[in-house]
C-alpha positions as CSV (number, residue, x, y, z in Angstrom):
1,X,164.0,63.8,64.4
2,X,164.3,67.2,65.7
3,X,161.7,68.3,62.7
4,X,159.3,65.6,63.2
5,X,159.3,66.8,67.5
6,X,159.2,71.0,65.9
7,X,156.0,69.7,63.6
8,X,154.8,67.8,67.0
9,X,155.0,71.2,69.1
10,X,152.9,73.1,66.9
11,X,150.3,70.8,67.8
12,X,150.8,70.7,71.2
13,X,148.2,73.2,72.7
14,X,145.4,71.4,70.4
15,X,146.9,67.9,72.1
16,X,147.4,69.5,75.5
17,X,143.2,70.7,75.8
18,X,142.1,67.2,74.1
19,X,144.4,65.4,76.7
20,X,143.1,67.8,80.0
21,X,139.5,67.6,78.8
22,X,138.8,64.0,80.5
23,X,140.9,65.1,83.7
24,X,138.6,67.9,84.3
25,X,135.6,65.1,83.5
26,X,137.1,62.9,86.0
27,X,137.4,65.6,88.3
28,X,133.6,66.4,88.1
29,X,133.1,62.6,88.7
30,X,134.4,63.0,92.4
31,X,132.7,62.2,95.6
32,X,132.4,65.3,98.0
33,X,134.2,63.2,100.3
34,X,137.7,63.2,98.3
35,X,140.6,65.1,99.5
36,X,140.9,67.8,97.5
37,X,137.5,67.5,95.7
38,X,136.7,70.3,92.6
39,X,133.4,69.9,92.1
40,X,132.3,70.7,88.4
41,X,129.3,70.9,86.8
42,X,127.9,67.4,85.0
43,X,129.2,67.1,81.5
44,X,126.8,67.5,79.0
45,X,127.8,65.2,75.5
46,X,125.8,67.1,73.3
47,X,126.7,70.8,74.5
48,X,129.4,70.9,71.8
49,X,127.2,69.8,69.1
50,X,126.9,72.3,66.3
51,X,123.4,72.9,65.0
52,X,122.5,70.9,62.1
53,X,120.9,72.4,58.7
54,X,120.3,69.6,56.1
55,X,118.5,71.5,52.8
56,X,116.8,70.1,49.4
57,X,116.3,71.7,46.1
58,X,113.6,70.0,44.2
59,X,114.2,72.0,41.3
60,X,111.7,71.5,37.6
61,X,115.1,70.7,34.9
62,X,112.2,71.6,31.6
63,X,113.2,73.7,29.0
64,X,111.2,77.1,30.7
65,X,113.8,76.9,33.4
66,X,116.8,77.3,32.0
67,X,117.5,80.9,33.7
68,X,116.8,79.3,36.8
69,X,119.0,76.3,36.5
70,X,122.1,78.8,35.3
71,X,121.0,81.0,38.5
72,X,121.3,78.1,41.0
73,X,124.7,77.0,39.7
74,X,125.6,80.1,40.2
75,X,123.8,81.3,44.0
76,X,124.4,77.7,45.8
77,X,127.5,78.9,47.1
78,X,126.3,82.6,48.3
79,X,123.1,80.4,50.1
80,X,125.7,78.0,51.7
81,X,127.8,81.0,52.9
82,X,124.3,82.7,54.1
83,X,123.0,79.4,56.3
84,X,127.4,79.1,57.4
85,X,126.8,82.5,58.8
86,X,124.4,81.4,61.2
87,X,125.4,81.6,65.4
88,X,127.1,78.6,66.3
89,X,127.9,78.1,62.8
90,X,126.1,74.8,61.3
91,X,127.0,71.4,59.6
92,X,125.3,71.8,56.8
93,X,124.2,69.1,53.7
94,X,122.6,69.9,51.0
95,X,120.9,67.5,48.2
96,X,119.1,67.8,44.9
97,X,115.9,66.3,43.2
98,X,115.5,67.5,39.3
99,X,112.5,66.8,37.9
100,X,110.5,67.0,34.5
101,X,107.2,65.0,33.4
102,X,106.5,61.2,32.3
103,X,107.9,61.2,29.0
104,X,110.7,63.5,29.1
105,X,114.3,62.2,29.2
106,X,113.5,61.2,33.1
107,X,110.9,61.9,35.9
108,X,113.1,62.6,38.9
109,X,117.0,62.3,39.1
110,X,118.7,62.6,42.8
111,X,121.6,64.1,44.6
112,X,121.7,62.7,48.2
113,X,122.4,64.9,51.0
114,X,126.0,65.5,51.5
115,X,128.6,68.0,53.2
116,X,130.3,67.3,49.9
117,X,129.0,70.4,48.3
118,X,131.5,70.1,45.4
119,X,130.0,66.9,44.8
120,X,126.9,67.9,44.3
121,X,127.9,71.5,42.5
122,X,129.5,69.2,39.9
123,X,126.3,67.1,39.6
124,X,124.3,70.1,39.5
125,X,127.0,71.5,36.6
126,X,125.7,68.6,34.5
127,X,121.8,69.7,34.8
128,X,120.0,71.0,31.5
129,X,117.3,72.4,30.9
130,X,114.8,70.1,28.5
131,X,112.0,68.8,27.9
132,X,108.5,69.8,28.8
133,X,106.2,72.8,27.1
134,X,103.1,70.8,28.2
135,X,101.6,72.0,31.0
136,X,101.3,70.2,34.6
137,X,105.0,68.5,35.3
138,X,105.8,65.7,37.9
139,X,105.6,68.1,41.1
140,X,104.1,64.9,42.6
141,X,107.1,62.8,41.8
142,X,109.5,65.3,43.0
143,X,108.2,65.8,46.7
144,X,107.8,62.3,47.1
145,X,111.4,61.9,46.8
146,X,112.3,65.1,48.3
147,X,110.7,63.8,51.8
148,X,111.5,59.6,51.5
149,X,114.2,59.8,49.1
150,X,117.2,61.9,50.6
151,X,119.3,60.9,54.0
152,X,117.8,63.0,56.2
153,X,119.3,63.3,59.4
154,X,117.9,61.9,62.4
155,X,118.4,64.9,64.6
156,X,114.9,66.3,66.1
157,X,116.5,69.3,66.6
158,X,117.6,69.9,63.3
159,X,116.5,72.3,60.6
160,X,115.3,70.2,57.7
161,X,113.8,72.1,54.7
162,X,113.0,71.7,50.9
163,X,112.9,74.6,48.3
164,X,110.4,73.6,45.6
165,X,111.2,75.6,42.7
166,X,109.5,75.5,39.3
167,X,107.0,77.1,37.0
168,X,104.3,74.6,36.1
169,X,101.6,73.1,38.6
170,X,101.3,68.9,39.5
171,X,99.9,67.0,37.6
172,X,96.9,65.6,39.8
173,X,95.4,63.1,36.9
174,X,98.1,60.6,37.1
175,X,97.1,57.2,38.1
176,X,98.6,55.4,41.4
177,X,100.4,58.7,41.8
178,X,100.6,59.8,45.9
179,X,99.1,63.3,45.9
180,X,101.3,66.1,47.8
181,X,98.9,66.7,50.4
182,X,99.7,62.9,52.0
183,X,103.3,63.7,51.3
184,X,103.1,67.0,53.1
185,X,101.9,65.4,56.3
186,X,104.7,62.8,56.2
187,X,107.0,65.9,55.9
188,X,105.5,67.5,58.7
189,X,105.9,64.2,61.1
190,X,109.1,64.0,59.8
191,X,110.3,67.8,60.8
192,X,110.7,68.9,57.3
193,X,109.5,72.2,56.2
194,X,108.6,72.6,52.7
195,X,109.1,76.2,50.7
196,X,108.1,77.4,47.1
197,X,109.8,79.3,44.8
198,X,107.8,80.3,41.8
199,X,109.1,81.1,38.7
200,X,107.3,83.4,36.7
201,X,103.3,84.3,37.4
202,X,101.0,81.6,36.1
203,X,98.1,81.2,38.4
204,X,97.2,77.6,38.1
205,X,101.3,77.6,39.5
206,X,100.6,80.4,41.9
207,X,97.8,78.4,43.4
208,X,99.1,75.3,44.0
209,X,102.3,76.5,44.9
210,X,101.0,78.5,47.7
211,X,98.3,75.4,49.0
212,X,102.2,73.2,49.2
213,X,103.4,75.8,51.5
214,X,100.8,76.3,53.2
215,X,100.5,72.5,54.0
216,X,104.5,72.2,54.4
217,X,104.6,75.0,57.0
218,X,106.8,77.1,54.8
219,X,106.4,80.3,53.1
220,X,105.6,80.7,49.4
221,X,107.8,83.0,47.1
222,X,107.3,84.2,43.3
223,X,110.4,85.4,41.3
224,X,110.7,86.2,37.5
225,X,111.3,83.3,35.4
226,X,115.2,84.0,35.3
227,X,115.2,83.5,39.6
228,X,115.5,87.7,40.2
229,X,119.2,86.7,41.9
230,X,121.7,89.2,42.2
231,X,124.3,88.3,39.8
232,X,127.4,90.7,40.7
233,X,131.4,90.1,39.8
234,X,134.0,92.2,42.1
235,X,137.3,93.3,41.7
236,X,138.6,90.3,44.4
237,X,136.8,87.1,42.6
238,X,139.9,86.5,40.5
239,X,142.6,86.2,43.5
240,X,140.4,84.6,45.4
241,X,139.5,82.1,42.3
242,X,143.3,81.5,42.4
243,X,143.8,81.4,46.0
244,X,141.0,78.5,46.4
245,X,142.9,76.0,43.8
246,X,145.7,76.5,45.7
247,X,144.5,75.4,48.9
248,X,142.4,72.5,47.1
249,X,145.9,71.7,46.5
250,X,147.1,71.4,50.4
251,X,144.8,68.6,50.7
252,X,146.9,65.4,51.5
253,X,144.4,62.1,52.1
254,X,145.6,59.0,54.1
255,X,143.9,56.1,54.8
256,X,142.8,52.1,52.9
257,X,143.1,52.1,49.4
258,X,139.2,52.2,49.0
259,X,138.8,55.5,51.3
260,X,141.7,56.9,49.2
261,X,139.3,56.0,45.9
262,X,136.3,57.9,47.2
263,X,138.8,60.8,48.0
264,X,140.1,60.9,44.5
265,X,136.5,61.1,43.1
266,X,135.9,64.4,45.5
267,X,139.2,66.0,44.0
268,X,137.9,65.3,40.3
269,X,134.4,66.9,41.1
270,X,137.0,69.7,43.1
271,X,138.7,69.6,39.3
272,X,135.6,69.8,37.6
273,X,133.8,72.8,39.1
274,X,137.7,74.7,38.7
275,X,137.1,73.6,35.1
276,X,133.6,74.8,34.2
277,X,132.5,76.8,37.4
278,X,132.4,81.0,36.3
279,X,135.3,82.7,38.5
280,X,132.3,84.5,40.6
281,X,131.5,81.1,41.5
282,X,134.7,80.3,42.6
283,X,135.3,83.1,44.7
284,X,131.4,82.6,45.9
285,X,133.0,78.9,47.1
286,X,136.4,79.8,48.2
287,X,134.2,82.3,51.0
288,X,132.3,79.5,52.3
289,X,135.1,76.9,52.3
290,X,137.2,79.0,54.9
291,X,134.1,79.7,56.7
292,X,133.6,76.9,60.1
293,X,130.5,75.4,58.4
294,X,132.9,74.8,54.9
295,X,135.6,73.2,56.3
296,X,133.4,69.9,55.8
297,X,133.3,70.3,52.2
298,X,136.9,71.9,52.3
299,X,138.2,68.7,53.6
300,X,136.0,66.0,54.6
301,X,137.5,63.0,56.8
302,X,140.5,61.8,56.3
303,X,142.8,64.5,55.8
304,X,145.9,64.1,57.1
305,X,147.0,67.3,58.6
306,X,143.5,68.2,60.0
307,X,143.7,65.1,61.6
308,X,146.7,65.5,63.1
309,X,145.9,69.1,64.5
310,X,142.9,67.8,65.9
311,X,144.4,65.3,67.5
312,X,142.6,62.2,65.6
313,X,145.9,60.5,64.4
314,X,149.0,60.2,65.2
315,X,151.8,60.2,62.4
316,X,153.9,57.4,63.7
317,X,151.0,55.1,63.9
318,X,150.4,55.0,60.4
319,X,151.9,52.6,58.1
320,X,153.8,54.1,54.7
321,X,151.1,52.5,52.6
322,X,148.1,54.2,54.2
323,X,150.4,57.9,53.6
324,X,149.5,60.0,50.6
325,X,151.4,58.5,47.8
326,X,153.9,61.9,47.7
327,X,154.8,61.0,51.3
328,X,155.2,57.6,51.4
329,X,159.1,57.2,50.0
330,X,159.9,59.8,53.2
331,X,161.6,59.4,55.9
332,X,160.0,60.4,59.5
333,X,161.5,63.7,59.6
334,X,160.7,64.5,56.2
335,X,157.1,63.3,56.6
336,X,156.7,65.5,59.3
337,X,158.4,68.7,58.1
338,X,155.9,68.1,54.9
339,X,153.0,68.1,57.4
340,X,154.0,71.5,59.5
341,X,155.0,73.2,55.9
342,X,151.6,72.1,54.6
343,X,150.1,73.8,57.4
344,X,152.0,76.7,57.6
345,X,150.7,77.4,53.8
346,X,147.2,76.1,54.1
347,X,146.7,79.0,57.0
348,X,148.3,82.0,54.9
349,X,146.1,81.0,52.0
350,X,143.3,80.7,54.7
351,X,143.9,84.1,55.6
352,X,144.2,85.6,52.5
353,X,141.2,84.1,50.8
354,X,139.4,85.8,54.5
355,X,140.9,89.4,54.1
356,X,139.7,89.4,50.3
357,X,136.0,87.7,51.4
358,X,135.4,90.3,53.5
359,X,136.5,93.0,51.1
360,X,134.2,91.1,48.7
361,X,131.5,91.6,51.1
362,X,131.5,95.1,51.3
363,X,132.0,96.1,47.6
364,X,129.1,93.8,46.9
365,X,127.1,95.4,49.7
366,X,127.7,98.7,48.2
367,X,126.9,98.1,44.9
368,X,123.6,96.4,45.7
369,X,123.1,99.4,48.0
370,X,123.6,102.0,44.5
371,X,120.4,99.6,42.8
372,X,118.2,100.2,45.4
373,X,118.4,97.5,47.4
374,X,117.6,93.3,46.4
375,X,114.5,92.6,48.9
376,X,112.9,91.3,46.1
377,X,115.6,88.7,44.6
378,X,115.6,84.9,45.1
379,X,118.9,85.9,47.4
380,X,117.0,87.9,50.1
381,X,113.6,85.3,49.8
382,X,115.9,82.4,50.4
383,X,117.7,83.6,53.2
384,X,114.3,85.5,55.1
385,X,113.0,82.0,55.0
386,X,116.1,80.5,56.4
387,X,116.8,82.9,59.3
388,X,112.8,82.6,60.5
389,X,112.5,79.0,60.2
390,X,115.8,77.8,61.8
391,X,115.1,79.7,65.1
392,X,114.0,76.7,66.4
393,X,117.2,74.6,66.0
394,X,119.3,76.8,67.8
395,X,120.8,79.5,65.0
396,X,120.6,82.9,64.7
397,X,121.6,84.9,62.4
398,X,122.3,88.9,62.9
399,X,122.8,89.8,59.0
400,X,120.1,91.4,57.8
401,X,120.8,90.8,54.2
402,X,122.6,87.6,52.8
403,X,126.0,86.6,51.5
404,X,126.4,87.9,47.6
C-alpha cells in the first residue's frame, strides 16, 4: 500500500490543477452580490485547443517515381517534426492517396488520415514503384479522393492541405471522369489547399501542375525526379535508433479486449517500421515522437500511464482483465510500483532521445550549411508552403529552415 500511495503522489500536482480547475470556474460563475465574490474572466472551452494540421500526399506510385517514393519514406518524419514545430504545437494527421493509371495494378489506393503516423509509415513501407511509361496517369482519380475520400476534420479553423506529387499530367480524355477544376472548387469550399510538387521538367506536367495550384490556392513546386531532399546520417541516429525501441517498449495498453486488438496492430506497424525503416529514419521519428505534436502517435489513447498522469483513469477502478496482460497477476502495490517505475524510465529515455535531437539538429544544420545551403530541396519547398499557408489557423513557426 505504501507504493501504490508513493506512485499516487507523483501524480498529485497533475490531479491537484485538474481538481482546482472547475473551482476557479465556479468561482467565475458568481453573482457580484456573493460574500467574498472573485470575479474571473468567462471561460472560454476552446482556448486550450491546439491548432489542428490534417495533411495528404497524393503521391503518382509508376515506375518513373521510384526516387521519389524511397525519398518520402524517408522525409515523412523530418516534415512531421517541421509542421510539430509550429507555435502552439499542432495535432497533426496525415493520410495517403497512391495512384497510377487505368490498367496498372490499381488506380488509387488510400491511407485515411490518422495521428497514427506509424500506421501509415508502415503502409507507405509497402508502396512500389510500377507500372505506367505511358504518358497522362490518373491525376484525376487521385484528387478526387484526396478532397472526398480522406476524414478530414471538421474544424474551420484548421489547416487542411494536399501535396500532389508526380511527373506525368491527367489524363483529361477519360469518360465519366470528374475533371480537377470541379474538384478544386469543392476543395476550396471545403478549406482545403491543394500544392504541387513536380518531379522532373516535362512541360505538358509543368503546365497542368501549375493551373492545379493555381485553382487549389496553393503554390506550385518543381524538383528533380529523385525529390532534391536532403538525405544526411549523423553521428547521434544510432542511439537515438536505440533509444526509440526502447521507449516503444514503455507502452502498457489497458482497456476491452477489442481496443486492446487495435492496439496490438499499432505495435506490429511500430515493429514493422523498427524492422525495415533505415536507422536515419528512426532517429528522424524518435525526434518527433518526443516532440508535443508526437506524443499522439507515440501513444495514442489508452495508455495506461499517460492516462493516469493526466488524470483520465484511476488504477483502482479498473478491473484485472482490462490491465495489460504483464500486470494483471499483480497485486495493487505491485501494479502501482510497475506504473511509477514505467514512468520514471519512459522520462529519462524522453530526455535522452531530446539532448541527442537537438545535437542532431545542429550537426545537420552545419553540414547543410558546408553545401551551400538546401533552398532548393523538397525539404525547404515543403515546409515554405507550410509556414505561409497555416498562418491562418493560428501557427507560427520561427525556423527559418526545416527539421533534417
Amino acid at each position: 500500500m505504501k507504493a501504490k500511495i508513493t506512485a499516487i503522489a507523483l501524480f498529485l500536482v497533475t490531479a491537484g490543477a485538474v481538481a482546482y480547475y472547475p473551482a476557479l470556474q465556479g468561482l467565475g460563475n458568481r453573482t457580484p452580490t456573493d460574500p467574498g465574490t472573485i470575479l474571473l474572466p468567462p471561460v472560454d472551452p476552446t482556448a486550450n485547443e491546439r491548432p489542428r494540421v490534417d495533411v495528404v500526399f497524393a503521391l503518382d506510385t509508376t515506375g518513373s517515381m521510384s526516387g521519389l517514393i524511397q525519398a518520402a519514406k524517408e522525409k515523412i518524419w523530418s516534415i512531421a517534426s517541421s509542421m510539430a514545430s509550429a507555435q502552439p504545437a499542432p495535432e497533426i494527421r496525415m493520410g495517403l492517396v497512391a495512384y497510377r493509371d487505368r490498367g496498372d495494378a490499381y488506380v488509387t489506393r488510400r491511407v485515411d488520415l490518422s495521428e497514427d503516423l506509424d500506421s501509415v509509415y508502415a503502409q507507405l513501407m509497402d508502396f512500389r514503384a510500377q507500372g505506367g511509361g505511358d504518358g497522362p496517369e490518373s491525376v484525376n482519380q487521385a484528387l478526387r479522393d484526396a478532397v472526398h475520400r480522406m476524414s478530414w476534420g471538421q474544424d474551420p479553423k484548421a489547416y487542411k492541405v494536399i501535396f500532389l506529387v508526380g511527373d506525368a499530367p491527367p489524363h483529361t480524355d477519360y469518360p465519366n471522369d470528374v475533371q480537377y477544376p470541379e474538384i478544386l472548387a469543392a476543395a476550396r469550399e471545403r478549406g482545403i489547399v491543394i500544392n504541387t510538387v513536380q518531379c522532373g521538367k516535362a512541360a505538358d506536367t509543368s503546365r497542368e501542375w501549375q493551373r492545379i495550384a493555381a485553382l487549389g490556392k496553393g503554390n506550385y513546386f518543381q524538383v528533380d525526379q529523385g525529390g532534391s531532399a536532403v538525405a544526411m546520417d549523423s553521428p547521434f541516429d544510432k542511439r537515438m535508433a536505440e533509444l526509440s525501441a526502447k521507449l516503444d517498449k514503455t507502452r502498457l495498453y489497458y482497456g476491452s479486449d477489442e481496443a486492446k486488438a487495435v492496439k496490438r496492430e499499432k505495435l506490429a506497424a511500430t515493429e514493422k517500421l523498427h524492422e525495415g525503416a533505415s536507422v536515419a529514419s528512426q532517429a528522424r521519428r524518435a525526434a518527433f515522437n518526443t516532440s508535443e505534436s508526437g506524443e499522439a502517435n507515440l501513444f495514442g489513447d489508452g495508455e495506461l500511464v499517460e492516462d493516469i498522469a493526466a488524470g483520465r483513469v484511476d488504477l483502482d477502478s479498473l478491473a484485472p482483465e482490462a490491465l495489460p496482460e504483464p500486470m494483471q497477476a499483480m497485486s495493487p502495490a505491485e501494479q502501482a510500483t510497475a506504473v511509477a517505475e514505467t514512468a520514471e524510465k519512459r522520462q529519462a529515455l524522453r530526455d535522452e532521445i531530446r539532448e541527442l535531437a537537438g545535437k542532431r539538429d545542429a550537426f545537420l544544420a552545419k553540414k547543410v550549411e558546408e553545401v551551400g545551403g538546401a533552398r532548393e530541396s523538397l525539404d525547404h519547398k515543403i515546409y515554405r508552403a507550410v509556414r505561409e499557408q497555416s498562418a491562418p489557423a493560428g501557427l507560427h513557426y520561427e525556423a527559418e529552415a526545416p527539421s533534417y
